[in-house]
C-alpha positions in Angstrom: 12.9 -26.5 22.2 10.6 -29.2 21.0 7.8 -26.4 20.2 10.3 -24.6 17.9 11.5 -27.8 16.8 7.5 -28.6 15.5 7.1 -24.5 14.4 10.5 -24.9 12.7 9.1 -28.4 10.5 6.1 -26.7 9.6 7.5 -23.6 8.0 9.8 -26.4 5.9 6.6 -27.8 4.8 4.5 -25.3 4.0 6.9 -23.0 2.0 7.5 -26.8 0.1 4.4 -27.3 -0.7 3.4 -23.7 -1.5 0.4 -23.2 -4.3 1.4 -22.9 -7.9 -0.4 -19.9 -7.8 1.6 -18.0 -5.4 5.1 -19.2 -7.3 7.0 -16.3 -8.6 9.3 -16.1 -12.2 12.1 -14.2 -11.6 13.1 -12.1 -14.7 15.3 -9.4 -13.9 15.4 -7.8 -17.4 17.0 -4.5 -18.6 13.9 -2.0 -17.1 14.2 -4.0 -13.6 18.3 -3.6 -14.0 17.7 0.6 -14.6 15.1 1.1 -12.1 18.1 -0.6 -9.3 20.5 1.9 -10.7 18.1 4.7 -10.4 17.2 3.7 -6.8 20.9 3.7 -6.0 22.1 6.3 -7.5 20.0 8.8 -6.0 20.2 7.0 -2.0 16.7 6.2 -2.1 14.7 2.9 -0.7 11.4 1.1 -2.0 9.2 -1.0 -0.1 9.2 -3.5 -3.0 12.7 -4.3 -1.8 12.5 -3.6 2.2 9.3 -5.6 2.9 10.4 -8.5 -0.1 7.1 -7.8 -2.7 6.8 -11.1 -4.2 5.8 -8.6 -7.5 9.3 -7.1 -7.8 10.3 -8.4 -10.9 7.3 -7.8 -13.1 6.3 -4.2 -11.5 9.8 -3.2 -12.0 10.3 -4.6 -15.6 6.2 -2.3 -16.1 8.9 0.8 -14.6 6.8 1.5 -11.5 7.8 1.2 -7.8 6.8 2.1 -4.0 9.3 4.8 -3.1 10.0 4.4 0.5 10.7 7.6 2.4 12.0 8.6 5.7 14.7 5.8 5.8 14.4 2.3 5.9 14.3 1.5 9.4 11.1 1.2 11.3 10.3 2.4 15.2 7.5 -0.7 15.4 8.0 -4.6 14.5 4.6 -5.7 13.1 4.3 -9.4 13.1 3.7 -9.5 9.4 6.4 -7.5 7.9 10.0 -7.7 6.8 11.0 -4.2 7.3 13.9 -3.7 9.6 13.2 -2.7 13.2 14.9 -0.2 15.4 15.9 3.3 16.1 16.2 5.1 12.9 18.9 7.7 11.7 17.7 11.6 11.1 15.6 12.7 8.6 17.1 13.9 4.7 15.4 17.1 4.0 16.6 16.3 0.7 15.2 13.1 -0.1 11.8 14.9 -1.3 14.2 16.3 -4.2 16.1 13.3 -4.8 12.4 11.0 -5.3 11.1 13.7 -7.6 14.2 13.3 -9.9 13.6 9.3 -9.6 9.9 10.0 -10.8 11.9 12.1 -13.8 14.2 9.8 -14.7 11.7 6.6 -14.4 9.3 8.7 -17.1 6.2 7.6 -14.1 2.4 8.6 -14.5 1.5 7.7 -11.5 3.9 6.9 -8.5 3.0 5.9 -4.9 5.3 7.2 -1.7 5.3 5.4 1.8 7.1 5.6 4.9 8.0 3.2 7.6 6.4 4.1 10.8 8.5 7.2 12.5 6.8 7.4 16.0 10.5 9.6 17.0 9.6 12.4 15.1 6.3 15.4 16.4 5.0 14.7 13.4 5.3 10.9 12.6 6.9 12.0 9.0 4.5 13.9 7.9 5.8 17.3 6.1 8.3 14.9 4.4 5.4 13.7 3.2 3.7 17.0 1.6 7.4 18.2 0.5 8.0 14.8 -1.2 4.2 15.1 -2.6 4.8 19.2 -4.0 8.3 17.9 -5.3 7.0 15.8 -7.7 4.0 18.1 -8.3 6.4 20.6 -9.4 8.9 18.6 -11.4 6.0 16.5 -13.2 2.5 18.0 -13.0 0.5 15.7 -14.6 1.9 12.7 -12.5 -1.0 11.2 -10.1 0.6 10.6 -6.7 -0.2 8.1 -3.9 0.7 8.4 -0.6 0.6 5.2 1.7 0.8 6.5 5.3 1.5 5.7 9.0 -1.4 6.1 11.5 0.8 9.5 13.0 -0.2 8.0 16.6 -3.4 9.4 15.9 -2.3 13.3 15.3 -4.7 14.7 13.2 -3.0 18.0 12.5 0.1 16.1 11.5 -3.0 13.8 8.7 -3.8 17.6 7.8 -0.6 18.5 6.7 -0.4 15.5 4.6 -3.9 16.2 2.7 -3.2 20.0 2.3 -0.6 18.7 -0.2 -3.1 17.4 -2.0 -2.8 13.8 -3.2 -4.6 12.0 -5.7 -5.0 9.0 -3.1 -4.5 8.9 0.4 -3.7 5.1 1.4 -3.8 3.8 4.8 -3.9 -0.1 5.4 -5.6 -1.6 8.1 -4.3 -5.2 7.0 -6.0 -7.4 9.4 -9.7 -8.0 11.0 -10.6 -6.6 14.2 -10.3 -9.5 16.1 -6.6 -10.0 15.0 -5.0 -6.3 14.7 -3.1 -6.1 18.2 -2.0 -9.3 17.1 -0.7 -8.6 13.9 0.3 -5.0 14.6 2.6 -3.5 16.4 1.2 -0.5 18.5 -1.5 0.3 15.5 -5.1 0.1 16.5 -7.9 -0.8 14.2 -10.1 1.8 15.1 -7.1 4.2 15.1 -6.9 3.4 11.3 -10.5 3.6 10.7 -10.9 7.0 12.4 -7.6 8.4 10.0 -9.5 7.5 7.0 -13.1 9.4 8.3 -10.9 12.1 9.1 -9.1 12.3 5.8 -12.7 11.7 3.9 -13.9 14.6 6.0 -11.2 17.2 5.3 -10.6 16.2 1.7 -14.0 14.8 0.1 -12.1 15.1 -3.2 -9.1 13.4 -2.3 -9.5 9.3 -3.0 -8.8 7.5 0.0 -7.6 3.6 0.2 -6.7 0.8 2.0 -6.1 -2.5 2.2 -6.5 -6.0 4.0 -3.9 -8.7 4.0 -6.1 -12.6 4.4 -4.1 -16.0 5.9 -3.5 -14.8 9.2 -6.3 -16.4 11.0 -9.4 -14.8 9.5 -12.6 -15.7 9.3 -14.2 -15.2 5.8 -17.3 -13.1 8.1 -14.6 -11.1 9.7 -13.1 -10.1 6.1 -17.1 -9.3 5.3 -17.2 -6.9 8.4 -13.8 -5.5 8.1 -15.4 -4.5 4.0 -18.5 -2.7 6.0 -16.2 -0.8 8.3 -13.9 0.6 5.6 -17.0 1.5 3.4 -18.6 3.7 6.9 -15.9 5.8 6.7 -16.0 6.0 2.9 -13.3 4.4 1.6 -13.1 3.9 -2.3 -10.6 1.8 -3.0 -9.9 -1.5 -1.8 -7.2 -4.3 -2.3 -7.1 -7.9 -1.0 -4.1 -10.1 -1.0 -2.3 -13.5 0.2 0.0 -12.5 3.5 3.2 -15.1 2.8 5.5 -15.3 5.9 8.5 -13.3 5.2 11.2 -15.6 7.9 10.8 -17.9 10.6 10.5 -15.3 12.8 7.3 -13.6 11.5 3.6 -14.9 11.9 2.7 -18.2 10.1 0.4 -19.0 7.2 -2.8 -20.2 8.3 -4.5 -20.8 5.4 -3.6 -19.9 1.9 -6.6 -18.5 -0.4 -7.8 -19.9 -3.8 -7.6 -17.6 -6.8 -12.0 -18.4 -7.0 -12.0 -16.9 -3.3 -10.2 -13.9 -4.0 -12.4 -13.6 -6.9 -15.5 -13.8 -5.1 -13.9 -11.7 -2.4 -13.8 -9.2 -5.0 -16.9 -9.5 -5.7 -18.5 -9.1 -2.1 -16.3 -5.7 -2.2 -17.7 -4.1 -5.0 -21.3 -5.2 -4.1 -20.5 -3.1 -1.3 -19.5 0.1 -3.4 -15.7 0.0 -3.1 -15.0 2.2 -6.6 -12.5 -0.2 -7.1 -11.4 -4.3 -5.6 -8.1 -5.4 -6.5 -8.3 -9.1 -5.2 -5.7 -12.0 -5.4 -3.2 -14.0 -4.3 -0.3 -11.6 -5.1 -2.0 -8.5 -5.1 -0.1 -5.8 -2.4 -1.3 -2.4 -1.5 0.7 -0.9 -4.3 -0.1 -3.8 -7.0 -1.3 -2.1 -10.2 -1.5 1.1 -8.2 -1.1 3.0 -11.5 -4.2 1.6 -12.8 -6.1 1.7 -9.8 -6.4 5.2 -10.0 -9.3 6.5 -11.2 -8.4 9.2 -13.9 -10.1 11.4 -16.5 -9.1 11.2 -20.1 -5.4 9.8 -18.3 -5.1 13.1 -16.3 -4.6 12.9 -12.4 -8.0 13.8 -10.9 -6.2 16.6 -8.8 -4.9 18.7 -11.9 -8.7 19.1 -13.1 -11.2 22.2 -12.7 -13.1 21.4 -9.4 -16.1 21.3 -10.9 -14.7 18.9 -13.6 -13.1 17.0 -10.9 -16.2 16.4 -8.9 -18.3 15.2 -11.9 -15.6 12.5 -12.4 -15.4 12.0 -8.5 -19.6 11.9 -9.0 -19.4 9.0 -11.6 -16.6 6.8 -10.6 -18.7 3.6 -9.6 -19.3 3.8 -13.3 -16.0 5.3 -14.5 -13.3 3.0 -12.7 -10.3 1.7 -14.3 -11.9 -2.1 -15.1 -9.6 -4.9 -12.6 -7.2 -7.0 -14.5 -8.8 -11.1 -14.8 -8.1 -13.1 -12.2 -4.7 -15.1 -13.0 -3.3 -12.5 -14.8 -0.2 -11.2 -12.8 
């Protein structure tokens, strides 16, 4: 009683005397009010609600969203993350359909699908995934689509059926160091997410692959360093660093909140490292800017080009990536 009395008073005090730079304005104008509508109307879920994105308001009020597919219950409990727990209900073979009309009706360039973790189904969601992904393809063809995936218990066919479908990015997070992952996440396994992205690389060099690491768990600023150098030997591109805030009492505590100068030079150490592209800062999530993360020819999704077009830009893209918004800009 008396250590969850002391846990309890520290939780208090630290969301009190949270940084300024981590404080949120909520504006809920008329784009934030349609998007709801839109989400509702059609029976669909985001991750910006489900796992409480600090970035709601203004990536809603900009009209882009996470869709969040395969329902909104989740077989594993990671430490970090709000997302309801438990057994989930069957899968709607219709909810493909239902986000490509959401993509319609929200006008989107570029949209980004995830999933919460189905370890109940063969396939860990997979062909939802590659029916949501040809869905949109077919209602808007020039939209460039991001997938944010599950580790699939480490079935490779079902990662196959995913990249077959062709995405422009292929997003898999490994959110935490090495040291801390079993920790931090429930029944994923670092080098489980690190052999996903090789294999993804490997079957689609053309296809962009992602991920991202969440810092204030415990790190050490080395151990971020090293967790860089393992993404980049399995050749990710993309990389984004952000500020892990405790969703309730009941998830893992702060340990140490990051300065907007650390983040910057975080970003820094990644693109000396040849990450394409760093999005770094204290509110920056997977899906943060995801729309100009992606790195596009003359605005057109890399995947609707020629191939050979498509693998000059692919060739260039150190030099041709979207340039990161300043530090304190949200």
């Amino acid at each position: 009683m008396e250590k969850r009395r002391i846990r309890d008073e520290a939780i208090r005090e630290q969301a009190k005397n949270r940084p300024d730079w981590l404080k949120v304005q909520i504006r809920t104008g008329p784009n934030f009010k349609d998007l709801k509508n839109i989400m509702r109307g059609r029976s669909l879920h985001t991750v910006c609600e489900e796992a409480r994105c600090p970035n709601i308001y203004e990536c809603w009020e900009h009209r882009t969203a996470t869709f969040m597919i395969l329902g909104d219950v989740c077989t594993r409990a990671c430490r970090f993350c709000a997302v309801t727990s438990g057994r989930p209900s069957h899968v709607d073979l219709m909810e493909p359909a239902r986000v490509a009309d959401a993509v319609v009706a929200m006008g989107l360039q570029h949209v980004v699908v995830t999933s919460v973790a189905r370890d109940d189904l063969e396939d860990g969601g997979a062909s939802i995934f590659a029916a949501t992904i040809r869905a949109i393809r077919e209602r808007v063809p020039n939209c460039g689509v991001e997938v944010l995936i599950p580790d699939f218990q480490g079935n490779w066919d079902a990662l196959r059926v995913v990249m077959d479908a062709s995405p422009d990015i292929l997003n898999h997070n490994v959110e935490t160091v090495r040291r801390l992952s079993d920790r931090v996440r429930s029944k994923a396994k670092y080098d489980r997410s690190l052999e996903l992205l090789r294999r993804a690389k490997e079957m689609r060099p053309d296809i962009r692959t992602k991920s991202s690491i969440m810092v204030g768990v415990g790190e050490t600023f080395e151990e971020i360093l090293e967790t860089m150098d393992d993404l980049r030997a399995v050749r990710v591109d993309i990389l984004t660093i952000g500020q892990y805030l405790q969703p309730t009492k009941r998830h893992l505590m702060v340990e140490k909140f990051y300065t907007p100068t650390e983040f910057l030079r975080l970003r820094g150490e990644g693109l000396q490292r040849g990450f394409a592209h760093v999005e770094s800062g204290p509110l920056v999530r997977s899906s943060y800017h995801a729309h100009q993360q992606v790195l596009r020819a003359n605005g057109v999704p890399l995947q609707s080009l020629p191939a050979e077009e498509r693998a000059r830009h692919l060739n260039d893209a150190p030099e041709t990536a979207v340039e990161p918004v300043q530090e304190g800009r949200r």
